[in-house]
mmJSON file of the N, C-alpha and C atoms, coordinates in Angstrom:
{"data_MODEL":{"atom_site":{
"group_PDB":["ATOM","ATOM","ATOM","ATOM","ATOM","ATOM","ATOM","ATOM","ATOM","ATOM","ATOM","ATOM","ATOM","ATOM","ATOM","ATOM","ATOM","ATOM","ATOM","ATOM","ATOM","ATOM","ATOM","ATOM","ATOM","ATOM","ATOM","ATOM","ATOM","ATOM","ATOM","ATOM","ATOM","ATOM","ATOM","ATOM","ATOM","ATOM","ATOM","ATOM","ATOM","ATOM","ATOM","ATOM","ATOM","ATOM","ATOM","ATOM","ATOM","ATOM","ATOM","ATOM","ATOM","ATOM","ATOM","ATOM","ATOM","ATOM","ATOM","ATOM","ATOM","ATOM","ATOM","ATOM","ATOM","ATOM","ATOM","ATOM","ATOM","ATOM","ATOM","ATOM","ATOM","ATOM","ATOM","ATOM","ATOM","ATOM","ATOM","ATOM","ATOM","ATOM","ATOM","ATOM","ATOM","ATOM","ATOM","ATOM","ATOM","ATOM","ATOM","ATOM","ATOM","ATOM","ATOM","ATOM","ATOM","ATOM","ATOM","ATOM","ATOM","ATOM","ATOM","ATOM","ATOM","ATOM","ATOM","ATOM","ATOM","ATOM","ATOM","ATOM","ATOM","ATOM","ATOM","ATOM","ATOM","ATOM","ATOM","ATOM","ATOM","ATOM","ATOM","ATOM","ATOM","ATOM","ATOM","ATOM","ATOM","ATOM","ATOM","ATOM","ATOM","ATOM","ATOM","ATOM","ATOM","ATOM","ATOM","ATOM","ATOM","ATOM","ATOM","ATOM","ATOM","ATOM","ATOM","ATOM","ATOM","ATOM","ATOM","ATOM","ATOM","ATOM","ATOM","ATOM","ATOM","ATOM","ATOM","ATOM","ATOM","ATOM","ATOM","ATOM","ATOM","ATOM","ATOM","ATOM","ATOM","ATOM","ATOM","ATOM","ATOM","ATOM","ATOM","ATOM","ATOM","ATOM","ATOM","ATOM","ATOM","ATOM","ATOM","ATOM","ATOM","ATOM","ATOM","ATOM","ATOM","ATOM","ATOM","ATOM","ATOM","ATOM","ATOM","ATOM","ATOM","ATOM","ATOM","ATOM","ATOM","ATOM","ATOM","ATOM","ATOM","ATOM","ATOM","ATOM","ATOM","ATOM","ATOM","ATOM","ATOM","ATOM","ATOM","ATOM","ATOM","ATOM","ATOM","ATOM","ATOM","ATOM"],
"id":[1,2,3,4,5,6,7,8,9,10,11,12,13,14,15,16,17,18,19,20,21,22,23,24,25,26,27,28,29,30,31,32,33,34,35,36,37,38,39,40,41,42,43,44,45,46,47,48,49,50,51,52,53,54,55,56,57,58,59,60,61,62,63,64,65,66,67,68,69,70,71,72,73,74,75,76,77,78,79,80,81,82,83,84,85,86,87,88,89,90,91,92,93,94,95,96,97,98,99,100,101,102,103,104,105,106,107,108,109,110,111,112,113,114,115,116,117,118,119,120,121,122,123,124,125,126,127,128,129,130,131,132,133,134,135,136,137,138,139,140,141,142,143,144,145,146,147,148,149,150,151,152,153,154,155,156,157,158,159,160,161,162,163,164,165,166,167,168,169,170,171,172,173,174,175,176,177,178,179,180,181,182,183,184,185,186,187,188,189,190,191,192,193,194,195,196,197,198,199,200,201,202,203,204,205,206,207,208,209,210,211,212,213,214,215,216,217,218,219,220,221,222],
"type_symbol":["N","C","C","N","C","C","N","C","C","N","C","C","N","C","C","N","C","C","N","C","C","N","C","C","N","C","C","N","C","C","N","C","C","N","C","C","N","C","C","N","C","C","N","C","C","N","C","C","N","C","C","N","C","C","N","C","C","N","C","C","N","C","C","N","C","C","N","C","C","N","C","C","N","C","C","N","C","C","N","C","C","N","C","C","N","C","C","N","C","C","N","C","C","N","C","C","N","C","C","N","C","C","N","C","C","N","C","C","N","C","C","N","C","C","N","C","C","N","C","C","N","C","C","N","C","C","N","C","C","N","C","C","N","C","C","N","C","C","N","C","C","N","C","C","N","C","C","N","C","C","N","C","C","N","C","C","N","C","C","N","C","C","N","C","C","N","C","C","N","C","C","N","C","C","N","C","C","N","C","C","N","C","C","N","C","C","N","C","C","N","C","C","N","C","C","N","C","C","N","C","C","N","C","C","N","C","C","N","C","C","N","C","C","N","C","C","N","C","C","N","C","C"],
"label_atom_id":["N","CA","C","N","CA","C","N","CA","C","N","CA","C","N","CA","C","N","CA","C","N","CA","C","N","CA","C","N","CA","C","N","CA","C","N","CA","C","N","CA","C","N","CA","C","N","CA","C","N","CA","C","N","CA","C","N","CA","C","N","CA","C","N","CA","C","N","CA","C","N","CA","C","N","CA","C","N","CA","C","N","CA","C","N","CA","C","N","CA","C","N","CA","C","N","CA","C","N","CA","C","N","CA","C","N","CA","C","N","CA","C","N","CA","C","N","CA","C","N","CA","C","N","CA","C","N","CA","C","N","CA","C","N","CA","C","N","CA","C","N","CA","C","N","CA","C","N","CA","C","N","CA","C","N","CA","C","N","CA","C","N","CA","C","N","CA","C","N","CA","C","N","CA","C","N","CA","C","N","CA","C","N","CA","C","N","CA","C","N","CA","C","N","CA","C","N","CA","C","N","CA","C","N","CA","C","N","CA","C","N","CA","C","N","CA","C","N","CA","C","N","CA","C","N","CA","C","N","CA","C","N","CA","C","N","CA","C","N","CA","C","N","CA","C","N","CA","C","N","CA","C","N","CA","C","N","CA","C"],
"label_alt_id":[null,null,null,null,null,null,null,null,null,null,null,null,null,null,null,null,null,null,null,null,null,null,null,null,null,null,null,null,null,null,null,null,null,null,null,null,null,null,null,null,null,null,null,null,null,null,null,null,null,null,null,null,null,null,null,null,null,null,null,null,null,null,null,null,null,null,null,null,null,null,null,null,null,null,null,null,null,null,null,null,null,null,null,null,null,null,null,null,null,null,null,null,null,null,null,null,null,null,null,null,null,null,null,null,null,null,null,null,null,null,null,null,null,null,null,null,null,null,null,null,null,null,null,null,null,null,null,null,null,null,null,null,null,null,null,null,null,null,null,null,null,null,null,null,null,null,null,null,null,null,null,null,null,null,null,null,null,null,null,null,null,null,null,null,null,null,null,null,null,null,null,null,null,null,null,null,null,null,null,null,null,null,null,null,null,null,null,null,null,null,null,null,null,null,null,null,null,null,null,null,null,null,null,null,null,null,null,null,null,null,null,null,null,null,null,null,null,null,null,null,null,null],
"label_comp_id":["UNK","UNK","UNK","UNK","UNK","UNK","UNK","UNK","UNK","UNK","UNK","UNK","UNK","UNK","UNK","UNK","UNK","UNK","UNK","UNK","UNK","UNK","UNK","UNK","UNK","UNK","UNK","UNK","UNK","UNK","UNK","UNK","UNK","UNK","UNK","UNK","UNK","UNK","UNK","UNK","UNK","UNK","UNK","UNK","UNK","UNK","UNK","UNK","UNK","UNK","UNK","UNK","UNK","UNK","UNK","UNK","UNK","UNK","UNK","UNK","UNK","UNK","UNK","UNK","UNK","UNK","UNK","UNK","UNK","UNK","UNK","UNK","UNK","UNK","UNK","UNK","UNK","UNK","UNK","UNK","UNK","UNK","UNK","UNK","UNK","UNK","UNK","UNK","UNK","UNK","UNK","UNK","UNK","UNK","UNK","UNK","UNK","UNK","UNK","UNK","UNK","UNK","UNK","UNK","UNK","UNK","UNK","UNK","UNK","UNK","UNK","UNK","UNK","UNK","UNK","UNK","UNK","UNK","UNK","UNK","UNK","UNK","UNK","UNK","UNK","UNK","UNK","UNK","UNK","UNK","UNK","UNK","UNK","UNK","UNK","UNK","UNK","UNK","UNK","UNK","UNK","UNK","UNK","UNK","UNK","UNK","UNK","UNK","UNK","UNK","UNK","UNK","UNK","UNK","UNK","UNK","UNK","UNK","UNK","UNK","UNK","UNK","UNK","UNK","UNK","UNK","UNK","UNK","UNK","UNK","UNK","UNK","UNK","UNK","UNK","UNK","UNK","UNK","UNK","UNK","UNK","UNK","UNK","UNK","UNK","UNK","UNK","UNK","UNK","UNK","UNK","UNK","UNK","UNK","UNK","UNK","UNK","UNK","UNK","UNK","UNK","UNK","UNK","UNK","UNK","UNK","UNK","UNK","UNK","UNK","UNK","UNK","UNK","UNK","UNK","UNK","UNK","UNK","UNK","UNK","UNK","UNK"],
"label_asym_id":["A","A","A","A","A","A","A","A","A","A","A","A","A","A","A","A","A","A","A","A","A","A","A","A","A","A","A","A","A","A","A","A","A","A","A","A","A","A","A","A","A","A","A","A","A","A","A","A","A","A","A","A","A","A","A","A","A","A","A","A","A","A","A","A","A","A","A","A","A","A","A","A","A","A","A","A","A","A","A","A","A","A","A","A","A","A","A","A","A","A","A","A","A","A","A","A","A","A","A","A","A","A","A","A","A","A","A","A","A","A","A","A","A","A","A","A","A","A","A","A","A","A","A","A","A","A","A","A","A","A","A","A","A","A","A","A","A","A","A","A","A","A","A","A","A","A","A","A","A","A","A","A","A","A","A","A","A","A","A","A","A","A","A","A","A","A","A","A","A","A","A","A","A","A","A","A","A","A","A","A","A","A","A","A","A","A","A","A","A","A","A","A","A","A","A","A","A","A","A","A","A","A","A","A","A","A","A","A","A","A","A","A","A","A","A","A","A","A","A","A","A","A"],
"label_entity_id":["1","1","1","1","1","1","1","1","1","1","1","1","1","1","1","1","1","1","1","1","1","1","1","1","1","1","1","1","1","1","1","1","1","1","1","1","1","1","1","1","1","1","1","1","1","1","1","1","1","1","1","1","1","1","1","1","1","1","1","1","1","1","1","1","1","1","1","1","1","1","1","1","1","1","1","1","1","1","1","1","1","1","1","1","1","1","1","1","1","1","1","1","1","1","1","1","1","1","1","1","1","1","1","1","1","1","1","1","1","1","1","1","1","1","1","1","1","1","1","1","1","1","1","1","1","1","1","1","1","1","1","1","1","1","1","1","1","1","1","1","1","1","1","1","1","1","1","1","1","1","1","1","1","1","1","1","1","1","1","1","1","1","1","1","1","1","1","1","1","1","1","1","1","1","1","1","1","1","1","1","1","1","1","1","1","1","1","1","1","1","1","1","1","1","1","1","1","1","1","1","1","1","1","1","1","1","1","1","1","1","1","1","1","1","1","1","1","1","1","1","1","1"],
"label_seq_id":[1,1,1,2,2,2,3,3,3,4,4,4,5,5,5,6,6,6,7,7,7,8,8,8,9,9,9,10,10,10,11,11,11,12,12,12,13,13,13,14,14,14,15,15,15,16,16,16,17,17,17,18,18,18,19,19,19,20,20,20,21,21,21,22,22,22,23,23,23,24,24,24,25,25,25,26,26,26,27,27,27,28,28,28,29,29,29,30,30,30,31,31,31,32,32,32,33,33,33,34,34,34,35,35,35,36,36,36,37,37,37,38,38,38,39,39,39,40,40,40,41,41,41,42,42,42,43,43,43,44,44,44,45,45,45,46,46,46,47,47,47,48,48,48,49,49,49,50,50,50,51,51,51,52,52,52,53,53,53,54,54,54,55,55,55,56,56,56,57,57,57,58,58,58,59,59,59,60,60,60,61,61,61,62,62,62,63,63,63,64,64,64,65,65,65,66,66,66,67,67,67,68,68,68,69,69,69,70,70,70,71,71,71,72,72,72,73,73,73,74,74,74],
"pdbx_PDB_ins_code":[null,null,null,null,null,null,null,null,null,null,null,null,null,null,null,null,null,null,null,null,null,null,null,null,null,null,null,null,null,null,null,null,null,null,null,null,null,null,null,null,null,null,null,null,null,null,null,null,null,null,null,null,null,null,null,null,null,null,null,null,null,null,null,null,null,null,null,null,null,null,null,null,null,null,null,null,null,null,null,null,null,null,null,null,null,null,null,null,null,null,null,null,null,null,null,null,null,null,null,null,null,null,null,null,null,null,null,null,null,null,null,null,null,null,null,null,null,null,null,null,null,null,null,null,null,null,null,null,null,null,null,null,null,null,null,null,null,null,null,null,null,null,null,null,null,null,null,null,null,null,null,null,null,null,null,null,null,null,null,null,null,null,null,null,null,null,null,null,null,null,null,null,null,null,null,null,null,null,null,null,null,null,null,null,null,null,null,null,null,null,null,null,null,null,null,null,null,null,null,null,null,null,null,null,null,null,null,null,null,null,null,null,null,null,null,null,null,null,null,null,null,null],
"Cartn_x":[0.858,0.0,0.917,0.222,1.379,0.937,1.412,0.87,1.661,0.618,1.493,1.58,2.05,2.429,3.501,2.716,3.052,4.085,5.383,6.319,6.351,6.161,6.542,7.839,8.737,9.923,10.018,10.784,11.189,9.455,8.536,7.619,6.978,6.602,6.786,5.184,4.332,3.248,3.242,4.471,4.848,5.33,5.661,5.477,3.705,3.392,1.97,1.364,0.342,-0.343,-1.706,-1.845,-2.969,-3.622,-4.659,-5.127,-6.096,-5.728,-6.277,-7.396,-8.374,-9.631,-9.886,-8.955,-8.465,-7.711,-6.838,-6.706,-5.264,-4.759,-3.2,-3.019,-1.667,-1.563,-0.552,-0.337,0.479,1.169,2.248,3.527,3.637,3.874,4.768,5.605,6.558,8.143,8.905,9.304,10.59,11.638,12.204,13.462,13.876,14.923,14.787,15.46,15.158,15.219,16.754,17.715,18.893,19.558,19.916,21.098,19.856,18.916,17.584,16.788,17.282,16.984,14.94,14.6,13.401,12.51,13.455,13.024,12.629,13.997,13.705,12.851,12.975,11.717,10.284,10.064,8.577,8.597,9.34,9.431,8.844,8.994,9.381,7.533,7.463,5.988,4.829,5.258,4.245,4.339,5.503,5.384,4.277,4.584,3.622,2.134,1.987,0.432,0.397,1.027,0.215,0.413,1.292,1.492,2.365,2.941,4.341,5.766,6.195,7.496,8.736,9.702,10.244,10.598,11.102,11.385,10.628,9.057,7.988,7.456,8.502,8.012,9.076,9.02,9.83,9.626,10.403,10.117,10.391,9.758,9.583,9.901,9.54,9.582,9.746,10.63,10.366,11.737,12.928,13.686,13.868,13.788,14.447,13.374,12.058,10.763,10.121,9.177,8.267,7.334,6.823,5.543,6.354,5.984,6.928,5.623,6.156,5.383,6.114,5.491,5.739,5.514,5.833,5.109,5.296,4.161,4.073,3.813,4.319,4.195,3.129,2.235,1.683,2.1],
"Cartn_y":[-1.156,0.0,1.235,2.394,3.681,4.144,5.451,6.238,7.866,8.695,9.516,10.266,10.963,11.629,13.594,14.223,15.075,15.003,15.592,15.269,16.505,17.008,17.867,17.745,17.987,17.524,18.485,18.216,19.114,19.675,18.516,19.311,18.509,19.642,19.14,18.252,18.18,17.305,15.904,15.907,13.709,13.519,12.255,11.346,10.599,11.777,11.535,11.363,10.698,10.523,11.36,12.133,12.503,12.166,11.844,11.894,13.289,13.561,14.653,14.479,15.29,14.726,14.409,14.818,14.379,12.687,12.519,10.949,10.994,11.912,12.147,12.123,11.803,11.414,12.735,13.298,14.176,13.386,13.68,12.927,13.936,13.79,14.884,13.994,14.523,13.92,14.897,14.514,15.291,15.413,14.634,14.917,15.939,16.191,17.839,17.021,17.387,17.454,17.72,16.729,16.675,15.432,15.115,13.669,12.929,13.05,11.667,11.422,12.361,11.698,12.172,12.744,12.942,11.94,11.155,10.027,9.07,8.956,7.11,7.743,8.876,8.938,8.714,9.143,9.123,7.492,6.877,5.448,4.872,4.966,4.464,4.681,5.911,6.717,5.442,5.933,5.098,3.347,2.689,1.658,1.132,2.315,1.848,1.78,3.321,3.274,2.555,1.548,0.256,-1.059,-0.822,-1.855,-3.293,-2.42,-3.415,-3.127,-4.059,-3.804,-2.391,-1.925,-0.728,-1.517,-2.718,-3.235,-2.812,-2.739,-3.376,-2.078,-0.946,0.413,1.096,1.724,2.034,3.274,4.422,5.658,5.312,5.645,5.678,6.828,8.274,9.54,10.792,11.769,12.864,12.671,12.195,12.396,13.466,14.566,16.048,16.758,16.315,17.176,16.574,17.632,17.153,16.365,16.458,15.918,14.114,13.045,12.033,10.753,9.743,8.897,7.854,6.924,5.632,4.534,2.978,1.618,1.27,1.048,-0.025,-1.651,-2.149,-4.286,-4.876,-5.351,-6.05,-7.26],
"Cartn_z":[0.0,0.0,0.0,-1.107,-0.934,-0.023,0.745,1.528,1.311,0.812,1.187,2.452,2.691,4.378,4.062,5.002,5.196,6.369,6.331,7.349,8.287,9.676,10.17,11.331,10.952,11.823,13.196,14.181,15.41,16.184,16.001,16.581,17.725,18.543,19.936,20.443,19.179,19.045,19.3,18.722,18.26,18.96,19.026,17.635,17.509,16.554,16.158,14.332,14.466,12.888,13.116,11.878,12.114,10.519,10.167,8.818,8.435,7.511,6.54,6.127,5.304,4.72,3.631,2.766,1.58,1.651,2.983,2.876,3.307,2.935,2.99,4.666,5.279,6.823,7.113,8.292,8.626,9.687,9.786,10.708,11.287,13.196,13.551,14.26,14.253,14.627,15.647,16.41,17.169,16.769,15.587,15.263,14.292,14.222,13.126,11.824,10.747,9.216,8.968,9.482,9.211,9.098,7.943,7.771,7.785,7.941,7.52,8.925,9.969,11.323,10.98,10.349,10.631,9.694,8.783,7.814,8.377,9.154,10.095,11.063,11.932,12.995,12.209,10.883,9.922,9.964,9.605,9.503,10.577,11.723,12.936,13.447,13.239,13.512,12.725,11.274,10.284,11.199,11.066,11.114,12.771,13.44,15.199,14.235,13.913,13.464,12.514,11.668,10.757,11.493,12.856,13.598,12.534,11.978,11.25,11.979,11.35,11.689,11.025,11.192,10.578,9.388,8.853,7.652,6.969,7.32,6.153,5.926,6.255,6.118,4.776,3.797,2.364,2.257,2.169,1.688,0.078,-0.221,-1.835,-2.554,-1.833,-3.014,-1.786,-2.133,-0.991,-0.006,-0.596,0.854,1.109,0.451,0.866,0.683,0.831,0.51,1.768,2.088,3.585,3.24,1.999,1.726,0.915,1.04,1.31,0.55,0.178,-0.36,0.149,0.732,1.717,1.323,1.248,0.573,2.143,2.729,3.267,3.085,3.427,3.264,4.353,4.23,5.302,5.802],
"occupancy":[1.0,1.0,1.0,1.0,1.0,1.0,1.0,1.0,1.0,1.0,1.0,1.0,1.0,1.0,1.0,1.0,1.0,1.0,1.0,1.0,1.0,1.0,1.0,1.0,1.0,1.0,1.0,1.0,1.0,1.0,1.0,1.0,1.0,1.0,1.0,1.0,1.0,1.0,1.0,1.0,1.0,1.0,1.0,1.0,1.0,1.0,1.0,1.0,1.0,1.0,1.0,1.0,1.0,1.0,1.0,1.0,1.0,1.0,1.0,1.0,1.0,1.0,1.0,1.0,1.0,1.0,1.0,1.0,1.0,1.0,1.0,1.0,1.0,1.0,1.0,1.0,1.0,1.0,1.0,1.0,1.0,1.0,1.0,1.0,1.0,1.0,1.0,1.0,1.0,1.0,1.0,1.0,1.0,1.0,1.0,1.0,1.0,1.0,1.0,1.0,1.0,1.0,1.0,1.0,1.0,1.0,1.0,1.0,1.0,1.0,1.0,1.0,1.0,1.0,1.0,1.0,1.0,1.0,1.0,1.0,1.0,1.0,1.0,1.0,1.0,1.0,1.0,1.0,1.0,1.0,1.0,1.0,1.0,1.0,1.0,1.0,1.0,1.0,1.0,1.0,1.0,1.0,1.0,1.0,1.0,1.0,1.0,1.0,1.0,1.0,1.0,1.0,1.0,1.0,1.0,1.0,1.0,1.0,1.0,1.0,1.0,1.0,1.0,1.0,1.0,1.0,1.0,1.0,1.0,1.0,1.0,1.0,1.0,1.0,1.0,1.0,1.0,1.0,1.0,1.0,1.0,1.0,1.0,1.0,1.0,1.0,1.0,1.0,1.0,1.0,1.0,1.0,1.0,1.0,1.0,1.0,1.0,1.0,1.0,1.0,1.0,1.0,1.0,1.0,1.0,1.0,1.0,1.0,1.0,1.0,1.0,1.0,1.0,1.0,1.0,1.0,1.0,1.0,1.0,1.0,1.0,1.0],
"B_iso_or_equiv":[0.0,0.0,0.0,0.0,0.0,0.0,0.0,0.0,0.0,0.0,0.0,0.0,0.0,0.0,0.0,0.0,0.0,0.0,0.0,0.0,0.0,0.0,0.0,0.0,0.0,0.0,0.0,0.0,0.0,0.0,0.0,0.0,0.0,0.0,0.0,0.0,0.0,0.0,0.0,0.0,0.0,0.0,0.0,0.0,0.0,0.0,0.0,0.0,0.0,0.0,0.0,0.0,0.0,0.0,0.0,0.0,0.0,0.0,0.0,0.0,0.0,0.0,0.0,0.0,0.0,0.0,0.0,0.0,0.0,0.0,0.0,0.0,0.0,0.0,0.0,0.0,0.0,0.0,0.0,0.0,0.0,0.0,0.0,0.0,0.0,0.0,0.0,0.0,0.0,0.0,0.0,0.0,0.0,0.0,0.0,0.0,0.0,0.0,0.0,0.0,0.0,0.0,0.0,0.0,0.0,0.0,0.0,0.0,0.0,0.0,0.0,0.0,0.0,0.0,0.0,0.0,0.0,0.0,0.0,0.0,0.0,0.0,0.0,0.0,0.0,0.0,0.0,0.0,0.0,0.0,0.0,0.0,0.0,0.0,0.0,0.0,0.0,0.0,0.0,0.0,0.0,0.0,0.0,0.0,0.0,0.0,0.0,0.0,0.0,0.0,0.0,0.0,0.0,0.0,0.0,0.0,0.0,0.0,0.0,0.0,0.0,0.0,0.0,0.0,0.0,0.0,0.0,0.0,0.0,0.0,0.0,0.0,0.0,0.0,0.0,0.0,0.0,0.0,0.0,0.0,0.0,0.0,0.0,0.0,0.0,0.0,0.0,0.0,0.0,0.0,0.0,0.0,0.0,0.0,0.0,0.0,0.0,0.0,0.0,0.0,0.0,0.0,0.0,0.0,0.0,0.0,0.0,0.0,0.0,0.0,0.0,0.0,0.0,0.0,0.0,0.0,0.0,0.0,0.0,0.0,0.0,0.0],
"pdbx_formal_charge":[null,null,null,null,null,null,null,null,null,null,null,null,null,null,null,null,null,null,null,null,null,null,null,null,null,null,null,null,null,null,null,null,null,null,null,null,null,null,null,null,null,null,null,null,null,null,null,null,null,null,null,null,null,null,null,null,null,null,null,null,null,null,null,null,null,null,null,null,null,null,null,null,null,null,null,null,null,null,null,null,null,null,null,null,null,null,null,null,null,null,null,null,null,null,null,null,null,null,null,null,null,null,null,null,null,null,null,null,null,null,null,null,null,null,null,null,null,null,null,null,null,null,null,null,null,null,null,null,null,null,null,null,null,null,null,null,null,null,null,null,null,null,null,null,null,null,null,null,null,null,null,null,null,null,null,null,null,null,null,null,null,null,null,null,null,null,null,null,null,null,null,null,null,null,null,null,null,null,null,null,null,null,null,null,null,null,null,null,null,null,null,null,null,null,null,null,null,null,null,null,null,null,null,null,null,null,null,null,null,null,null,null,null,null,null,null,null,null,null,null,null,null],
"auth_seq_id":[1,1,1,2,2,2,3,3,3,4,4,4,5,5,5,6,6,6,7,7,7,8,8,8,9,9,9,10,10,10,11,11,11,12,12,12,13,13,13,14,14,14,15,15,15,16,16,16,17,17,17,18,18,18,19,19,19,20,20,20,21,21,21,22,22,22,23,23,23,24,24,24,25,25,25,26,26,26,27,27,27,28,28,28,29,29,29,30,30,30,31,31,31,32,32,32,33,33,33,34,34,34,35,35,35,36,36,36,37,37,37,38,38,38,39,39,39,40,40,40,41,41,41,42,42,42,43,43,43,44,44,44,45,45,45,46,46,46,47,47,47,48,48,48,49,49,49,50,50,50,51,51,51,52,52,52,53,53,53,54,54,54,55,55,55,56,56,56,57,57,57,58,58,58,59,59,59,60,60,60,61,61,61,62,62,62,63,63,63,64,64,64,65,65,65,66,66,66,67,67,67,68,68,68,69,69,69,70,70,70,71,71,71,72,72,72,73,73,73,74,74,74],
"auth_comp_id":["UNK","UNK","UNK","UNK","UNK","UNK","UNK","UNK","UNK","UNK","UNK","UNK","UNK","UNK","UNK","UNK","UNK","UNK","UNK","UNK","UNK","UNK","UNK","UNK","UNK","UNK","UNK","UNK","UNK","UNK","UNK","UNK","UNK","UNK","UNK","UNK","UNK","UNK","UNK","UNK","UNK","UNK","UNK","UNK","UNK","UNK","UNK","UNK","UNK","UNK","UNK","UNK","UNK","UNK","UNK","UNK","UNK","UNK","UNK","UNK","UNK","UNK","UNK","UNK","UNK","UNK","UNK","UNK","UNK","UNK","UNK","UNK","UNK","UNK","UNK","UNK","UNK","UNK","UNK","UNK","UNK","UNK","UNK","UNK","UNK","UNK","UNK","UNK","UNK","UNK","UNK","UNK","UNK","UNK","UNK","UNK","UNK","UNK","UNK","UNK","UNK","UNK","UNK","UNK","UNK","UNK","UNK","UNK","UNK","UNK","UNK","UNK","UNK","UNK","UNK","UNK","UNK","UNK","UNK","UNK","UNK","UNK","UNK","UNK","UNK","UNK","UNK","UNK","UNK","UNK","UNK","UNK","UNK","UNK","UNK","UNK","UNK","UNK","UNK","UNK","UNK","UNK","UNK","UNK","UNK","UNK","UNK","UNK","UNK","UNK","UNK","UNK","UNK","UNK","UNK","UNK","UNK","UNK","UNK","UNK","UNK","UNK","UNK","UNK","UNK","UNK","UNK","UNK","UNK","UNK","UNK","UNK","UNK","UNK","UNK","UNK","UNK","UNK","UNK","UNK","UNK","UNK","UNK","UNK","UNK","UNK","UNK","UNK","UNK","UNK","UNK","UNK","UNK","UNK","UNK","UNK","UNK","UNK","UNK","UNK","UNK","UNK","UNK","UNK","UNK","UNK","UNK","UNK","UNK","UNK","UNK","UNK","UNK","UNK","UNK","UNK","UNK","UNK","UNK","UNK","UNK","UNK"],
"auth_asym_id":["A","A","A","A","A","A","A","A","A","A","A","A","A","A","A","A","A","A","A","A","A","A","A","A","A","A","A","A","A","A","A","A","A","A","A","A","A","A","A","A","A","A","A","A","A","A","A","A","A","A","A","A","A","A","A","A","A","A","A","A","A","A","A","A","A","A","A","A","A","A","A","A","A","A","A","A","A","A","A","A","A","A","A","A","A","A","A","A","A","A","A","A","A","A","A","A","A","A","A","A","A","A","A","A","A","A","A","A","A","A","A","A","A","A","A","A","A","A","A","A","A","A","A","A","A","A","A","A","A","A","A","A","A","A","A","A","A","A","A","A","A","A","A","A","A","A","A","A","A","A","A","A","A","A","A","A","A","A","A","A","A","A","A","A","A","A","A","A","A","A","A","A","A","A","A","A","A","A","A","A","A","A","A","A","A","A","A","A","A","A","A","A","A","A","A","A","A","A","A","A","A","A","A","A","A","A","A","A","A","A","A","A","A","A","A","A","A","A","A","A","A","A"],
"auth_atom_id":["N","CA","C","N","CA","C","N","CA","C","N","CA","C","N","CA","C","N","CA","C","N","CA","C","N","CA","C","N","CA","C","N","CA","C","N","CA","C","N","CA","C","N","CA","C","N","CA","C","N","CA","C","N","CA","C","N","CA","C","N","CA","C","N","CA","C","N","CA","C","N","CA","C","N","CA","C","N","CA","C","N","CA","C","N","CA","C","N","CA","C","N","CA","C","N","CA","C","N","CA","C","N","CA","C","N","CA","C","N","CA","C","N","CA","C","N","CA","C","N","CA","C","N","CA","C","N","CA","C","N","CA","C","N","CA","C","N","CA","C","N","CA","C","N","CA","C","N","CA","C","N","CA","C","N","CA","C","N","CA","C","N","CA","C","N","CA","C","N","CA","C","N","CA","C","N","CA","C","N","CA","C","N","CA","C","N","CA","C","N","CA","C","N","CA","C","N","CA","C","N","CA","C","N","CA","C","N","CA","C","N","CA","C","N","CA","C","N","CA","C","N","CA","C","N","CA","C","N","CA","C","N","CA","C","N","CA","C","N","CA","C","N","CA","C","N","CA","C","N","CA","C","N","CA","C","N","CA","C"],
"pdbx_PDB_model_num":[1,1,1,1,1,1,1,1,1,1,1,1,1,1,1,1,1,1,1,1,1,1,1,1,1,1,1,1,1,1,1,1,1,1,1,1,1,1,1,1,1,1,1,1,1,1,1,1,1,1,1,1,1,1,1,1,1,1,1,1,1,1,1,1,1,1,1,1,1,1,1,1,1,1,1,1,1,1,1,1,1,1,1,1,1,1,1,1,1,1,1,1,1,1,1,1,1,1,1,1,1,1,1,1,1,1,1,1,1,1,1,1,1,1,1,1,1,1,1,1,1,1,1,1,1,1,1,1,1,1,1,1,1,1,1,1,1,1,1,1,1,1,1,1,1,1,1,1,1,1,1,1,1,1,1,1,1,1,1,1,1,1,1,1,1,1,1,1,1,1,1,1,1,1,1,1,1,1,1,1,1,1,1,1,1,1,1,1,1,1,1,1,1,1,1,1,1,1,1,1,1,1,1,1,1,1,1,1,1,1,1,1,1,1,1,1,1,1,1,1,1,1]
}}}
C-alpha cells in the first residue's frame, strides 16, 4: 500500500499521525530534518500506526521534501 504523508519535523506534538480529509496522513516527529533523522523517525511513527514492523516500512519519493510517499508491506 502507498501512503502519502506530510512530514513535520522538530515538533513538539509527536510522535503523532494525524489523517487529513483528503486521505493524505500528517507525521509529527521530534526529530529535526537533518542527515535523515526525521526520515527514520517518519518510519518508525508510520510503522507503530500500521502496527508493522520498521522493515515493512519504504520511503519511496520525498527524501528532501516534507511531503513524502511511503510503501508499506503487510
Amino acid at each position: 500500500m502507498i501512503v502519502s504523508a506530510q512530514i513535520k519535523p522538530n515538533s513538539k506534538k509527536g510522535p503523532l499521525v494525524e489523517r487529513q480529509d483528503d486521505g493524505t496522513l500528517v507525521v509529527f516527529v521530534r526529530a529535526p530534518a537533518v542527515e535523515g533523522k526525521a526520515n527514520k523517525a517518519a518510519i518508525e511513527v508510520l510503522a507503530k500506526h500500521y502496527g508493522v514492523s520498521k522493515s515493512r516500512v519504504e520511503l519511496v519519493s520525498g527524501h528532501t521534501s516534507r511531503h513524502k510517499r511511503f510503501e508499506v508491506s503487510e
